[in-house]
PAZAPA-4460 file (N, C-alpha, C; in steps of 0.05 Angstrom, whole numbers, plus 32768, in hexadecimal, padded with zeros to 4 digits):
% residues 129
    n_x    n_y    n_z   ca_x   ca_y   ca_z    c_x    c_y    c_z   seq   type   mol
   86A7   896E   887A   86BB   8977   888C   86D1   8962   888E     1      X     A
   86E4   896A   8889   8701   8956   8884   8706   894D   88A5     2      X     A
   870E   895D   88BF   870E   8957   88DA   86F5   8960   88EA     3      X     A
   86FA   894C   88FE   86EB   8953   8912   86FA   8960   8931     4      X     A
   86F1   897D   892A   86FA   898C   8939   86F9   8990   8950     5      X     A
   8708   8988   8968   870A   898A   8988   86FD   89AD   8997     6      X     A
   86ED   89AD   899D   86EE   89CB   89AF   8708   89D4   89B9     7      X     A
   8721   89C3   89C5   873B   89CC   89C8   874C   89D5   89AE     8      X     A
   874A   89C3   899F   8757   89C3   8982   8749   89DC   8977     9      X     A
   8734   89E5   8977   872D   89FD   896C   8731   8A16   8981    10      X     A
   8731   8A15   8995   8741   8A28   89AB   8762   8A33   89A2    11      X     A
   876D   8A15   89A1   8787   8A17   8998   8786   8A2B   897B    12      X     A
   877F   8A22   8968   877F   8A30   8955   8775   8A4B   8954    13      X     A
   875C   8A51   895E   8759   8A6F   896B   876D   8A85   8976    14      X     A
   8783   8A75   898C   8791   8A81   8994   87AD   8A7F   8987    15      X     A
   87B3   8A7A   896F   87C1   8A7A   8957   87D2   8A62   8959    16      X     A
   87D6   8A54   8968   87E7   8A37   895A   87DD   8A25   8966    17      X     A
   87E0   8A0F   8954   87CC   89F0   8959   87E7   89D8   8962    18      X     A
   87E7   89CD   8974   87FC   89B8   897A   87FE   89A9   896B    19      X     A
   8815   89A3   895C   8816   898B   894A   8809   8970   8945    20      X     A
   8816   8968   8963   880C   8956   8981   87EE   894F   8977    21      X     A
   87DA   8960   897A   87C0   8967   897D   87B3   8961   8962    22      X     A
   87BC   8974   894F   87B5   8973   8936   87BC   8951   8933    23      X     A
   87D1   8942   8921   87C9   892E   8928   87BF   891A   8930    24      X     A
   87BA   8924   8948   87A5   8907   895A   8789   890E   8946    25      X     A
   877E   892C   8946   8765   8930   893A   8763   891D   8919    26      X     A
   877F   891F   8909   877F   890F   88F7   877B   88F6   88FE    27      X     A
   877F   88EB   8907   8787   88CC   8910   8766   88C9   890F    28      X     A
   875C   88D2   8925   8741   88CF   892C   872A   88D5   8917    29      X     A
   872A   88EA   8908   8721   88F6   88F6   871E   88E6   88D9    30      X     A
   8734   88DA   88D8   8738   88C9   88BF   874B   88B6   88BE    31      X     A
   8744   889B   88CD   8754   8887   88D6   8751   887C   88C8    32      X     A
   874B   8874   88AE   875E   8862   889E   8771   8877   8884    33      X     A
   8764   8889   8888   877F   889B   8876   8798   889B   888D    34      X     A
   8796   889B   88A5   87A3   8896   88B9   87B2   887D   88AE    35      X     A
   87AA   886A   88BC   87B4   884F   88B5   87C4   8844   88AA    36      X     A
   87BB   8858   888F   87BF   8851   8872   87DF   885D   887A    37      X     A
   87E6   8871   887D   8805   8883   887F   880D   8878   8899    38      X     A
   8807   8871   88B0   8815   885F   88BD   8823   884A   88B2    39      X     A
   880B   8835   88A6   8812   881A   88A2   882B   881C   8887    40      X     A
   882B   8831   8876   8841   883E   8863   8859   8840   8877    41      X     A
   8855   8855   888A   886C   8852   8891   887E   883F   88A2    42      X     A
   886A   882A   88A7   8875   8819   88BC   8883   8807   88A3    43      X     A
   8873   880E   8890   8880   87F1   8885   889A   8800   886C    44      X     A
   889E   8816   886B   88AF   8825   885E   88CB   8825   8875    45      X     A
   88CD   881B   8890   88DC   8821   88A1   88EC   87FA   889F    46      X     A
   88DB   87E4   888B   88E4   87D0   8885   88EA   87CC   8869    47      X     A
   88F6   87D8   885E   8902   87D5   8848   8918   87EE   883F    48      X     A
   8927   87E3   8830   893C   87FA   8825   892A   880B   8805    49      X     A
   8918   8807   8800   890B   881B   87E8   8903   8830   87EE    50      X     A
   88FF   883E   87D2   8902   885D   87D7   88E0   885D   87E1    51      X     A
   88CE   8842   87D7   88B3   884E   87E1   88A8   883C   87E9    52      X     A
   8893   883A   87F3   887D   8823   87F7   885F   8830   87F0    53      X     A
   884F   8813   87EE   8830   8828   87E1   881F   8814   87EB    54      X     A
   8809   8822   87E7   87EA   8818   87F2   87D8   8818   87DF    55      X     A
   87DE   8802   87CD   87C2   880C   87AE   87A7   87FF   87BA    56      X     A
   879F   87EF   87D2   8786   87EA   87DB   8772   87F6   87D2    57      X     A
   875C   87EC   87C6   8749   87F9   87C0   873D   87F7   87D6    58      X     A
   8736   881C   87E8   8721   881E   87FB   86FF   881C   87EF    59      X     A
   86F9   881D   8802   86DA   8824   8803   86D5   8848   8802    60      X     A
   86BC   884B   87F9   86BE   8865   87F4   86C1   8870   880E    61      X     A
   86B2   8875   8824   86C1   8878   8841   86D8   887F   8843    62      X     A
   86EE   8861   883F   8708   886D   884B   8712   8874   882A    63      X     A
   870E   887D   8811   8719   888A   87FE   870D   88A7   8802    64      X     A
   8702   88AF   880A   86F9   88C8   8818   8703   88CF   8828    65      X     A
   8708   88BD   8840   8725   88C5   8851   8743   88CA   8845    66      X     A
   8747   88BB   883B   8760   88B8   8820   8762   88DC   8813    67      X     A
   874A   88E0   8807   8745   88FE   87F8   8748   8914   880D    68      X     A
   873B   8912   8826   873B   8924   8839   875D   8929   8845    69      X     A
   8763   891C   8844   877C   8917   884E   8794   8925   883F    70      X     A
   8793   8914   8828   87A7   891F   8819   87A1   892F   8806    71      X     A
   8788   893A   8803   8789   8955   87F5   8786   896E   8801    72      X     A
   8793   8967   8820   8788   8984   8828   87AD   8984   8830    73      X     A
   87BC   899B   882D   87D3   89A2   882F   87E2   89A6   8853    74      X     A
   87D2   89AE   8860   87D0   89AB   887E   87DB   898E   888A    75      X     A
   87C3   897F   887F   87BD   8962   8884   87D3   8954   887B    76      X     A
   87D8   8955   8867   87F0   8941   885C   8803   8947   8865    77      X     A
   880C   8966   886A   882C   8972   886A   8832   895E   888E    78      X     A
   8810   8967   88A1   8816   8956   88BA   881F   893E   88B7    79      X     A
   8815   8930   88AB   8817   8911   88A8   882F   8906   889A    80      X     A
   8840   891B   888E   8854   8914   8882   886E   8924   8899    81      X     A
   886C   8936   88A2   887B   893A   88BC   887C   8923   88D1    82      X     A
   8865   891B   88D6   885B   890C   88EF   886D   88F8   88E1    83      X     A
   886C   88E3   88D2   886C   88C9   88CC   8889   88C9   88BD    84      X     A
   889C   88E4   88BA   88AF   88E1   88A7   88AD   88D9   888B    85      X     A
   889F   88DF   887F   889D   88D5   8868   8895   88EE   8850    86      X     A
   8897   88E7   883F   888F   88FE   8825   8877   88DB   8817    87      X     A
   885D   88F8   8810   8843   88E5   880C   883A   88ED   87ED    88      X     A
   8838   88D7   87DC   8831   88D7   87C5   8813   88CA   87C1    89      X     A
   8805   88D5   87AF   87E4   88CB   87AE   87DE   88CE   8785    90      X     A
   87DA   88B5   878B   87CE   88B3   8772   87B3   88AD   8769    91      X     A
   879C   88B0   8756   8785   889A   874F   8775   889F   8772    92      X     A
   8776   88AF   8784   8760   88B7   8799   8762   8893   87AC    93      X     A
   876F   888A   87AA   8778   8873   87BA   878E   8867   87BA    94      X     A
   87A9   8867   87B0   87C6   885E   87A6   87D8   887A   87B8    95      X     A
   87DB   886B   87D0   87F8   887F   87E1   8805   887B   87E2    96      X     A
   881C   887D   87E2   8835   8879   87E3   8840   8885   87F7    97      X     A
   8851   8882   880D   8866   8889   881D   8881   888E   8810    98      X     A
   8892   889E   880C   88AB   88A3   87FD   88C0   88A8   8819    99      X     A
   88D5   88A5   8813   88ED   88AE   8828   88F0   88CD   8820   100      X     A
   88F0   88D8   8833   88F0   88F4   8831   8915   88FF   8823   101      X     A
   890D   890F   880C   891F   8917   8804   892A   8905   87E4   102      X     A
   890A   88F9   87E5   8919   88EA   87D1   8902   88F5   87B3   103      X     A
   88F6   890D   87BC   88E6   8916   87AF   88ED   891F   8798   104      X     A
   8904   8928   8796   8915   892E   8776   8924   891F   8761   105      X     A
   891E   8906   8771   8923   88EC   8769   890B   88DC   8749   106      X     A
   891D   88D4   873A   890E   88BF   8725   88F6   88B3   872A   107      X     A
   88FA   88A4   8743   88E0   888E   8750   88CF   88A2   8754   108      X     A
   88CF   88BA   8769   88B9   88C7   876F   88AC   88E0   8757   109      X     A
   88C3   88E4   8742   88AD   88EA   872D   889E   88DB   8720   110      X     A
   88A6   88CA   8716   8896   88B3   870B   8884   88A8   8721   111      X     A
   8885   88A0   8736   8862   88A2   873F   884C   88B5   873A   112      X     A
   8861   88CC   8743   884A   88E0   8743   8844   88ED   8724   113      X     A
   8849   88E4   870D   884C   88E8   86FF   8832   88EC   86E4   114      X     A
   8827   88FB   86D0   880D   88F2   86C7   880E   88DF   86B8   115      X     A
   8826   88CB   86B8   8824   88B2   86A2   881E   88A0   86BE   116      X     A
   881E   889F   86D8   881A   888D   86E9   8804   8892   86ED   117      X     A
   87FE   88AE   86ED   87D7   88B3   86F8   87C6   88A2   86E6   118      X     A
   87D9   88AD   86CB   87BD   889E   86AE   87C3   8879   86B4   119      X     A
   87D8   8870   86B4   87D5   884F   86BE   87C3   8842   86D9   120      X     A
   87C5   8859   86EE   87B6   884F   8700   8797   8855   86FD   121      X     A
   8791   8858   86EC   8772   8861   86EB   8764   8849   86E8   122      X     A
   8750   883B   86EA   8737   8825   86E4   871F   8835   86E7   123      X     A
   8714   8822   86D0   86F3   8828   86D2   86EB   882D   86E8   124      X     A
   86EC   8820   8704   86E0   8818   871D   86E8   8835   872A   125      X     A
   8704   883F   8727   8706   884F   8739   86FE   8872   8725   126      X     A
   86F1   886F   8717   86EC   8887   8703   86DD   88A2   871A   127      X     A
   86CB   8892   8729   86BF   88B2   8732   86D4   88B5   8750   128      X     A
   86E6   88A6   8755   86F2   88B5   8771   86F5   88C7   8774   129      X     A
***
């Protein structure tokens, strides 16, 4: 299970819309260092003039599980990229990137996301993420 779901948070959603607000916090809580991880991007994307900043930390399987939960689920990310202003790139199941929004049609953000960057960031170590 990617969140851990509130009895309100599932009310809300029952009765057809979930508070942003809400959703959110359940991320935060749910998966706080995939949390972290897009905070600490954007805090530190809010100190510099580049189009990106990144996080290649090698997690522990734990928080690279949080990492996967996070940003492979389309819900999850689109929140976290509203919430935090940012457009979110993921490479290699641990390598995020924070991008300035709008800069997605841009050179830099193809080439991250790119399959000549996936095949460079690969190592033995990180083979089964």
């Amino acid at each position: 299970m990617s969140l851990n779901i509130t009895p309100a948070l599932l009310a809300q959603a029952e009765a057809g819309e979930v508070s942003q607000a809400d959703f959110i916090e359940t991320v935060r809580t749910s998966l706080p260092y995939a949390y972290r991880v897009v905070a600490g991007l954007h805090e530190e994307l809010g100190t510099t003039t580049n189009e990106f900043v990144d996080n290649n930390t090698t997690p522990t399987d734990d928080e690279r599980a949080q990492l996967l939960r996070a940003l492979a689920s389309n819900a999850i990310r689109a929140s976290l990229e509203d919430h935090f202003g940012v457009k979110l790139a993921f490479v290699n199941c641990h390598r995020v990137a924070a991008f300035r929004p709008g800069t997605e049609q841009g050179d830099t953000y193809r080439e991250f996301t790119s399959q000549r960057t996936q095949v460079l960031n690969q190592t033995p170590e990180l083979r089964s993420c």
